[in-house]
MDTraj code that builds the backbone (N, CA, C; nanometers):
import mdtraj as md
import numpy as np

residues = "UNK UNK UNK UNK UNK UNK UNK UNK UNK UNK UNK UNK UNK UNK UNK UNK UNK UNK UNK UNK UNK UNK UNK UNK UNK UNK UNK UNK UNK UNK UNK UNK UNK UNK UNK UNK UNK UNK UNK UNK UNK UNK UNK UNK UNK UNK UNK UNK UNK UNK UNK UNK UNK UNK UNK UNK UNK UNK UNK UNK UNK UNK UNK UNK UNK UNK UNK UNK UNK UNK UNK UNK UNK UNK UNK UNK UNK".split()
xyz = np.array([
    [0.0819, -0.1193, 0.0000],
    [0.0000, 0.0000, 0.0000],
    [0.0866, 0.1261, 0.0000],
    [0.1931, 0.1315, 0.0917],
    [0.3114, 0.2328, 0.0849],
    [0.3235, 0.2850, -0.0503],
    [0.3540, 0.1797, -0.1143],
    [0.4508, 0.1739, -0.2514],
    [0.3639, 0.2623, -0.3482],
    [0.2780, 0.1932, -0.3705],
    [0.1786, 0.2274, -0.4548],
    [0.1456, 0.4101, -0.4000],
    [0.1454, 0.4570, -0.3138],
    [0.1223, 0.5577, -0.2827],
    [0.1976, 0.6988, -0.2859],
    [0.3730, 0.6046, -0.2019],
    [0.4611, 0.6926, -0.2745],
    [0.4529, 0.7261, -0.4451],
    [0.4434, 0.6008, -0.4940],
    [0.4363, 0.6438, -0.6519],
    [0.3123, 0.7265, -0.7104],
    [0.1920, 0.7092, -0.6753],
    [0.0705, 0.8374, -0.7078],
    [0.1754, 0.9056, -0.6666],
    [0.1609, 0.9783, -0.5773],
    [0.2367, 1.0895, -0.5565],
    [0.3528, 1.1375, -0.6536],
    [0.4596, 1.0419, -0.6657],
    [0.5870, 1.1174, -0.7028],
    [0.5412, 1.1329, -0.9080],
    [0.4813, 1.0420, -0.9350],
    [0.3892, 1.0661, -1.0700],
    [0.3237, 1.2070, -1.0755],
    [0.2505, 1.2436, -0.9631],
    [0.2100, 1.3622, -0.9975],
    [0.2789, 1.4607, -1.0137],
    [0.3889, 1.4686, -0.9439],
    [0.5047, 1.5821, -0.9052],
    [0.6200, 1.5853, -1.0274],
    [0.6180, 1.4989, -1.0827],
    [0.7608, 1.5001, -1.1988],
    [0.7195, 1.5373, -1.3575],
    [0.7740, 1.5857, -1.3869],
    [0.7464, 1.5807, -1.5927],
    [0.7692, 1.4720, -1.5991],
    [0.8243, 1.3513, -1.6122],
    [0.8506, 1.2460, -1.6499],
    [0.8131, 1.1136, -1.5612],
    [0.7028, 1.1068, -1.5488],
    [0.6599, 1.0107, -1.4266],
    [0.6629, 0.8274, -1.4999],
    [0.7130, 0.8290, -1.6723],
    [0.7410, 0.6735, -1.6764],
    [0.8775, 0.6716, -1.5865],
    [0.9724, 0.7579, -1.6094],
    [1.1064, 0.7583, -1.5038],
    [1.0899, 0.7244, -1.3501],
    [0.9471, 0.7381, -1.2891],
    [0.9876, 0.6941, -1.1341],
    [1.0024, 0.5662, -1.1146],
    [1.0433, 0.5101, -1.0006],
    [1.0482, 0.3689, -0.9793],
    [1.0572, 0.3816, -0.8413],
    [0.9632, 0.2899, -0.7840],
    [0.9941, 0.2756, -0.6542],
    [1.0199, 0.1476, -0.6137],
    [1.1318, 0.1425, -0.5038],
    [1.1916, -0.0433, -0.4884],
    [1.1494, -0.0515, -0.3214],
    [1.0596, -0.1503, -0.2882],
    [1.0377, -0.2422, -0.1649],
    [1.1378, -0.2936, -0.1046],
    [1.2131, -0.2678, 0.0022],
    [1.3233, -0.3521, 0.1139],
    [1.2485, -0.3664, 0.2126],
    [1.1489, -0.4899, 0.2868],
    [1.1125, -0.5349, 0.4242],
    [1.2321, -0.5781, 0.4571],
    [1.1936, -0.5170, 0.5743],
    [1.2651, -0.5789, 0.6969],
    [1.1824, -0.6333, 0.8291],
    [1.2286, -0.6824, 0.9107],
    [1.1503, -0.7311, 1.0600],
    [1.1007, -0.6411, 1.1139],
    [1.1608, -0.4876, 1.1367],
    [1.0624, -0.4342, 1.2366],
    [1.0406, -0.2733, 1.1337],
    [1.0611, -0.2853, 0.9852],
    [1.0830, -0.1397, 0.9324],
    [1.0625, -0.1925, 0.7611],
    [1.0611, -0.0904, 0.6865],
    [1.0352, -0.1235, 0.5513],
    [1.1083, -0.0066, 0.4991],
    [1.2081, -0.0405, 0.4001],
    [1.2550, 0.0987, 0.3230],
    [1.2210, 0.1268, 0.1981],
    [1.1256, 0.2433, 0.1335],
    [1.0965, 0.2785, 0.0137],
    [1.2211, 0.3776, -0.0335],
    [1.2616, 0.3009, -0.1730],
    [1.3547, 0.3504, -0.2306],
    [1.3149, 0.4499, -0.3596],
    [1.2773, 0.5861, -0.3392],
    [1.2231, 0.6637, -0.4472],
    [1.3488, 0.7201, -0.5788],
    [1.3237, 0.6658, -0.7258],
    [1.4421, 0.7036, -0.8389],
    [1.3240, 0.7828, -0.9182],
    [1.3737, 0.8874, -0.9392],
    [1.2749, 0.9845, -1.0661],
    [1.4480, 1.0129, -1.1284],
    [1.3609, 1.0927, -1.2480],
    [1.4690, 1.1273, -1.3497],
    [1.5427, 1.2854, -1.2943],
    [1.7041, 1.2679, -1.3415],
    [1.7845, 1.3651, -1.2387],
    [1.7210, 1.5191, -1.2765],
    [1.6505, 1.5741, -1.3774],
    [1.5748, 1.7031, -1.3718],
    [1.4406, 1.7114, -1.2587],
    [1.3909, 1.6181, -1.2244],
    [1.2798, 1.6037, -1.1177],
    [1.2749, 1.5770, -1.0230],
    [1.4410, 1.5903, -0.9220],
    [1.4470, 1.5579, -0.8173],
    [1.4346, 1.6245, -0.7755],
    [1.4181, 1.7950, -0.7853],
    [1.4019, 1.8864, -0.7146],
    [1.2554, 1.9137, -0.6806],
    [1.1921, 1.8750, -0.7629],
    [1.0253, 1.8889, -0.7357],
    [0.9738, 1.7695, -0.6048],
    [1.0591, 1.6586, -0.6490],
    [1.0174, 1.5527, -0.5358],
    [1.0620, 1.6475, -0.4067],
    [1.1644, 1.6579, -0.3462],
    [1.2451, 1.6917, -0.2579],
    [1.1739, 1.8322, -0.2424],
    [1.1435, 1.9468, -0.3198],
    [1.0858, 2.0540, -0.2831],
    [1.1941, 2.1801, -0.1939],
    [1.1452, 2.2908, -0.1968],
    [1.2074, 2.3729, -0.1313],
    [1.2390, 2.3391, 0.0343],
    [1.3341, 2.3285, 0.0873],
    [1.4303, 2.2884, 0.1865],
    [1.3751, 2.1462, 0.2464],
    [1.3152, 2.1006, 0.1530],
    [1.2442, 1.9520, 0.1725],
    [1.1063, 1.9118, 0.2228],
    [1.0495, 2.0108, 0.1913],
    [0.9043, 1.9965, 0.2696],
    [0.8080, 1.9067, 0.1741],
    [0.8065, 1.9214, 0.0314],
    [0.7671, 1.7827, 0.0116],
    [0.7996, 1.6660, 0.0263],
    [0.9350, 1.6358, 0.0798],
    [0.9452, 1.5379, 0.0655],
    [0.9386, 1.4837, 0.2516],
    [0.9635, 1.5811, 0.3406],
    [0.9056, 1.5474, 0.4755],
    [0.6931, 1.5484, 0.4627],
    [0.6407, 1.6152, 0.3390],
    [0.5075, 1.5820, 0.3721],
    [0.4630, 1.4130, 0.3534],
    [0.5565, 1.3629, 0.2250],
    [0.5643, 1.2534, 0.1833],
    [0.5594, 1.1618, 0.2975],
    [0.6936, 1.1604, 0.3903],
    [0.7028, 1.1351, 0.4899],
    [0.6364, 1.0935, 0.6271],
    [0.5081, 1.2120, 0.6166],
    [0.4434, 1.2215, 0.6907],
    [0.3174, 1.1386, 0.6629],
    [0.2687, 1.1502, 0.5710],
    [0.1940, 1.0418, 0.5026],
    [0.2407, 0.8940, 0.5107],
    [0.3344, 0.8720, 0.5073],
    [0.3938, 0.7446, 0.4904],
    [0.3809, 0.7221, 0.6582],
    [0.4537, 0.8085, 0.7689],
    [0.4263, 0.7399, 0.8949],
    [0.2990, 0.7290, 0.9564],
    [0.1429, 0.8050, 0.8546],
    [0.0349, 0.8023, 0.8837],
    [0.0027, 0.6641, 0.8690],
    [0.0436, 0.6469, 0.7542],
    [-0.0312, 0.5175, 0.6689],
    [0.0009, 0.3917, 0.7423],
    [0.1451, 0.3984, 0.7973],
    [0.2003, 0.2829, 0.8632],
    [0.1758, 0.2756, 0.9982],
    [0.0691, 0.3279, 1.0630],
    [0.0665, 0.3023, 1.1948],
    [-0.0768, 0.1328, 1.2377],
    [-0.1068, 0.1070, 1.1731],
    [-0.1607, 0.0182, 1.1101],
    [-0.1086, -0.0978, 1.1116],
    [0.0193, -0.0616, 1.0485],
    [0.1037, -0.2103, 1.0515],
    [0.1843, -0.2597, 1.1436],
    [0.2342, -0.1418, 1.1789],
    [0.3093, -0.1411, 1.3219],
    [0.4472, -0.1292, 1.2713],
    [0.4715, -0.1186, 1.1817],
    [0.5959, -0.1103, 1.1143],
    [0.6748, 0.0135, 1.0823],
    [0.7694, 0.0454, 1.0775],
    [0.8364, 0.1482, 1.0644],
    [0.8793, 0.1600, 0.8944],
    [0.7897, 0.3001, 0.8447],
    [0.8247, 0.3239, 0.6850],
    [0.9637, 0.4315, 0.6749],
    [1.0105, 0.4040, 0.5824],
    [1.1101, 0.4888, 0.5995],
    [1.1451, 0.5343, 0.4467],
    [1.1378, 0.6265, 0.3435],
    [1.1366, 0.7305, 0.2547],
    [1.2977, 0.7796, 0.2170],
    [1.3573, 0.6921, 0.0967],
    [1.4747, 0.7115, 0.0664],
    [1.5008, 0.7710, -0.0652],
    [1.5136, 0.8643, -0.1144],
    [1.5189, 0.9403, -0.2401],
    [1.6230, 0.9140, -0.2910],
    [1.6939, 0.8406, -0.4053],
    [1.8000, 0.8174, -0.4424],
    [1.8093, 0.9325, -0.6005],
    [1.8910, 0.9576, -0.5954],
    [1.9630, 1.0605, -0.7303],
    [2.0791, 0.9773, -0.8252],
])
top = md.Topology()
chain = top.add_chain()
for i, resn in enumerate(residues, 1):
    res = top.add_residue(resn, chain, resSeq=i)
    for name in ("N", "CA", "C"):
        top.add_atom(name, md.element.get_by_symbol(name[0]), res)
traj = md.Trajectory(xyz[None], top)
């Protein structure tokens, strides 16, 4: 559900949304979403001093309280 959500999102935010990809790492007590958009659209993900990408964030630790699991939001360039 994460996954799928980070990606609505980062689709909406980029010119080039076939370029995003998002990669699934579970772990036992945490899950890491690995966010790749294309290198002109990382600034829109990430946003001015990062506030989209802490709203992202924030959404993501909404969504995961549910599971009990710890989401964690990794933007790779």
């Amino acid at each position: 559900m994460e996954r799928e959500l980070v990606e609505y999102i980062a689709k909406a935010l980029v010119d080039e949304p076939d370029a995003v990809e998002v990669n699934l790492i579970e772990g036992e007590k945490s899950t890491i979403l690995e966010l790749k958009v294309s290198p002109e659209d990382i600034g829109k993900v990430i946003g001015k001093h990062g506030r989209i990408a802490k709203a992202i964030r924030t959404l993501l630790s909404a969504t995961s309280t549910t599971s009990g699991k710890r989401v964690v939001l990794e933007i790779l360039d």
